[in-house]
C-alpha positions as CSV (number, residue, x, y, z in Angstrom):
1,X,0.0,0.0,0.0
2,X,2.9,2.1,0.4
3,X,3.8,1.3,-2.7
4,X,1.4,2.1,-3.9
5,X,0.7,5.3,-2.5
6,X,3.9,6.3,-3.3
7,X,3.2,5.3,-7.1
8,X,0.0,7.1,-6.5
9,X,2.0,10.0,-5.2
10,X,4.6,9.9,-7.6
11,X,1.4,9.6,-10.3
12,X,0.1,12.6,-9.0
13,X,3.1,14.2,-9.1
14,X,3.8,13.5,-12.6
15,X,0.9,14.3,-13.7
16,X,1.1,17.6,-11.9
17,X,4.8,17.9,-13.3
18,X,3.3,17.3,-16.9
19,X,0.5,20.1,-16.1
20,X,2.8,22.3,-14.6
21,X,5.1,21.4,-17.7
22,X,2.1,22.0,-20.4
23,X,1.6,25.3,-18.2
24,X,4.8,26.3,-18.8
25,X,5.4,25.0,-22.5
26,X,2.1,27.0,-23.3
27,X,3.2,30.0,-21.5
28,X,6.4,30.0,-23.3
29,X,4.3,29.6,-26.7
30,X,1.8,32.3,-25.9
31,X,5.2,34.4,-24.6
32,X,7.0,33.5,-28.3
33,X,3.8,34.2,-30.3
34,X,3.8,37.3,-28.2
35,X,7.1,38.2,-28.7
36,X,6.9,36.9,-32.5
37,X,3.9,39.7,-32.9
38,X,5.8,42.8,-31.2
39,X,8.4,41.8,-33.7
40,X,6.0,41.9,-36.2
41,X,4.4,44.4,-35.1
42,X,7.1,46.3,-34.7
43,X,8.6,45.4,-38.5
44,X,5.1,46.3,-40.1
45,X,4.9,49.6,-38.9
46,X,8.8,50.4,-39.3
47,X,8.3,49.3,-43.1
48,X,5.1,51.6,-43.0
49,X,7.1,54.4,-41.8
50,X,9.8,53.6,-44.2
51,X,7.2,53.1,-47.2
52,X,6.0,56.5,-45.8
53,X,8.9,58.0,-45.8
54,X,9.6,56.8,-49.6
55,X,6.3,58.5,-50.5
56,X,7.2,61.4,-49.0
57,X,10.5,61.5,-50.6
58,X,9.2,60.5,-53.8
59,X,6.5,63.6,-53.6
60,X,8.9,65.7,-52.9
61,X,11.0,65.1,-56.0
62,X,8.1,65.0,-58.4
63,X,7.5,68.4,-56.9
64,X,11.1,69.7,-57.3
65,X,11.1,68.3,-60.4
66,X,7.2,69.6,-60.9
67,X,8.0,73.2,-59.9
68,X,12.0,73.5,-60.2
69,X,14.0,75.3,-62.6
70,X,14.2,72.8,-65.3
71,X,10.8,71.9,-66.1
72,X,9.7,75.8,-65.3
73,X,12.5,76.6,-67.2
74,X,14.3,79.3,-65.6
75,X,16.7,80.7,-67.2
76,X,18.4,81.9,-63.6
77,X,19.8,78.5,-64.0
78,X,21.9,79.1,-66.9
79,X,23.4,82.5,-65.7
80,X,27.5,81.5,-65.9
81,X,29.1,83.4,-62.7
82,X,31.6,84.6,-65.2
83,X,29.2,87.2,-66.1
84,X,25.4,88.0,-67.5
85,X,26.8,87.5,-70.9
86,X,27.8,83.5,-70.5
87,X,25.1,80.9,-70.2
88,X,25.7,77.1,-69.0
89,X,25.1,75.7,-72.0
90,X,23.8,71.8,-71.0
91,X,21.6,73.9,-68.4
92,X,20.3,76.8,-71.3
93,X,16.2,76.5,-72.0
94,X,17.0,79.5,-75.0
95,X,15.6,82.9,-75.0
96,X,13.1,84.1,-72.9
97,X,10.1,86.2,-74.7
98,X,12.1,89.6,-73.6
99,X,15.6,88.8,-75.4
100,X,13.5,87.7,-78.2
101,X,12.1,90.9,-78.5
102,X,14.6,92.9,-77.9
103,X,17.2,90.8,-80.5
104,X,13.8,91.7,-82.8
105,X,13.8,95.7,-81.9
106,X,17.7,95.6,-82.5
107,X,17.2,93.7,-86.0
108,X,14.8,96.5,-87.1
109,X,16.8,99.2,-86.1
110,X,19.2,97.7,-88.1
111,X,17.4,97.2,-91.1
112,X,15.8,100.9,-91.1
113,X,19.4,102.1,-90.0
114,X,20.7,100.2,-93.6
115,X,17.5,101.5,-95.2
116,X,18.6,105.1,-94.6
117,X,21.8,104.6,-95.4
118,X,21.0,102.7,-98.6
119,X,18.9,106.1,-98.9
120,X,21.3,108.2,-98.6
121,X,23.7,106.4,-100.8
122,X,20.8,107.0,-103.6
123,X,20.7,110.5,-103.1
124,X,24.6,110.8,-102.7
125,X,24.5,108.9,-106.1
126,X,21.6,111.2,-107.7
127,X,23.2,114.2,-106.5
128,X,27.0,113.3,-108.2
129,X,25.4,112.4,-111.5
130,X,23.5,115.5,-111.4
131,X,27.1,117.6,-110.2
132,X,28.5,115.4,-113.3
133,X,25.9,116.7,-115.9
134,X,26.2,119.7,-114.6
135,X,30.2,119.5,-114.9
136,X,30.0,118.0,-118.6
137,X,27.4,120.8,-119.3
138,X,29.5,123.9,-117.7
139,X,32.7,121.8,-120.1
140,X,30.7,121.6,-123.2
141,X,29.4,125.4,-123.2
142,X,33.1,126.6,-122.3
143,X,34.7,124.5,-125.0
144,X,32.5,126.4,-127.2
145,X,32.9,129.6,-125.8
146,X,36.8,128.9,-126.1
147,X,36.5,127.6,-129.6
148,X,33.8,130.6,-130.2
149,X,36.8,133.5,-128.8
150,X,39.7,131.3,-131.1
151,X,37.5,132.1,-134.0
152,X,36.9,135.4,-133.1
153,X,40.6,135.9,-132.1
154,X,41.7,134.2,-135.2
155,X,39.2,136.0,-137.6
156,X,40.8,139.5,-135.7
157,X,44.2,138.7,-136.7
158,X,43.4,137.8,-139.9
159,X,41.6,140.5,-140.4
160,X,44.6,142.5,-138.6
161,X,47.0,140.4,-140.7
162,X,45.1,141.4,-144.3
163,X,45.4,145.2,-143.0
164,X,48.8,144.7,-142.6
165,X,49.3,142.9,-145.6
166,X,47.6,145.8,-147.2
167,X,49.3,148.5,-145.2
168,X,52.7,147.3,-145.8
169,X,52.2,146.6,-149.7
170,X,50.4,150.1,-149.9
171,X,53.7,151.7,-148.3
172,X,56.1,149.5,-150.5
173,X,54.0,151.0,-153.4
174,X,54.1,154.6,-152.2
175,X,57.8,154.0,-151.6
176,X,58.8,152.6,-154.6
177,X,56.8,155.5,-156.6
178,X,57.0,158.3,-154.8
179,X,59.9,158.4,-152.2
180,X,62.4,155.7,-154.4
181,X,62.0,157.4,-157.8
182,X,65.9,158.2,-158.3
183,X,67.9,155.0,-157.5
184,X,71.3,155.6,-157.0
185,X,73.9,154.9,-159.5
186,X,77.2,153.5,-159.3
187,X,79.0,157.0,-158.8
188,X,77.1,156.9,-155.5
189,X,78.4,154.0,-154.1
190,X,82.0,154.8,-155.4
191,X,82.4,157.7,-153.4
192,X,82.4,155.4,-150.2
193,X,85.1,154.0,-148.5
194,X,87.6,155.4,-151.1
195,X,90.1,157.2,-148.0
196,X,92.3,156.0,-145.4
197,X,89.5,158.2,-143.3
């Protein structure tokens, strides 16, 4: 009967040992799945924040991109700092409306600038064939105003030459009827040079 207590004893002990053991293998179970779900827990909402975080950062470069300088396209962005004349070139969107129109203004100032000049030119041209014409005019008219005076001059001293003429050949006749009647004979001439004197 001892023995069988002490079988019954150690039975009941056992089977408290087992109960106490189940106890504790489902306490360590519930304690692992708890554990197991912090941990999940835990993982789920760090990836949450971390997928939130990658929306955010994902927002916030569409909306650089969005509203930046290169889709707006600034053209602050290509200003060189070696001056307002230099542009970046792999950064340069082109002209803005502005330097469009003002490389537009400059073009026709340009164009009316060589259109006056051009103008000018004409008139320059117009006016020097006109002084020309003039020129050849004022040369033609004194050419024959010259030739005009050399025929005048020329008819003078013609004339002046046949008064002469006549002059001279109405003295020779005067002289050699009235003045040279008596030519000299050679008893004149002998009567020279016939002394030492």
């Amino acid at each position: 009967a001892v023995v069988s207590t002490q079988s019954g004893h150690y039975g009941r002990g056992a089977v408290q040992l087992a109960k106490e053991e189940e106890e504790c293998r489902r306490n360590l179970n519930l304690a692992t799945k708890n554990y197991n779900a912090a941990l999940d827990a835990e993982r789920k909402a760090k990836e949450a924040i971390d997928k939130q975080k990658e929306l955010d950062d994902n927002f916030t470069e569409l909306s650089n991109q969005v509203f930046g300088d290169t889709l707006t396209e600034n053209p602050g962005v290509a200003q060189s700092s070696f001056g307002a004349h230099r542009v970046i070139t792999d950064r340069w969107k082109g002209m803005s409306a502005e330097q469009r129109a003002e490389i537009q203004k400059i073009r026709e100032q340009q164009q009316a600038e060589k259109q006056r000049k051009l103008e000018e030119e004409r008139e320059l041209q117009k006016e020097y064939e006109r002084s020309q014409l003039l020129q050849a005019n004022a040369a033609i008219l004194l050419e024959r105003e010259t030739a005009r005076k050399a025929a005048e001059v020329e008819k003078k001293i013609a004339e002046e030459n046949m008064r002469l003429q006549k002059e001279q050949k109405d003295t020779l006749t005067r002289l050699t009827k009235e003045v040279y009647t008596n030519p000299p004979t050679e008893a004149y001439f002998s009567q020279f040079n016939t002394g030492t004197r």
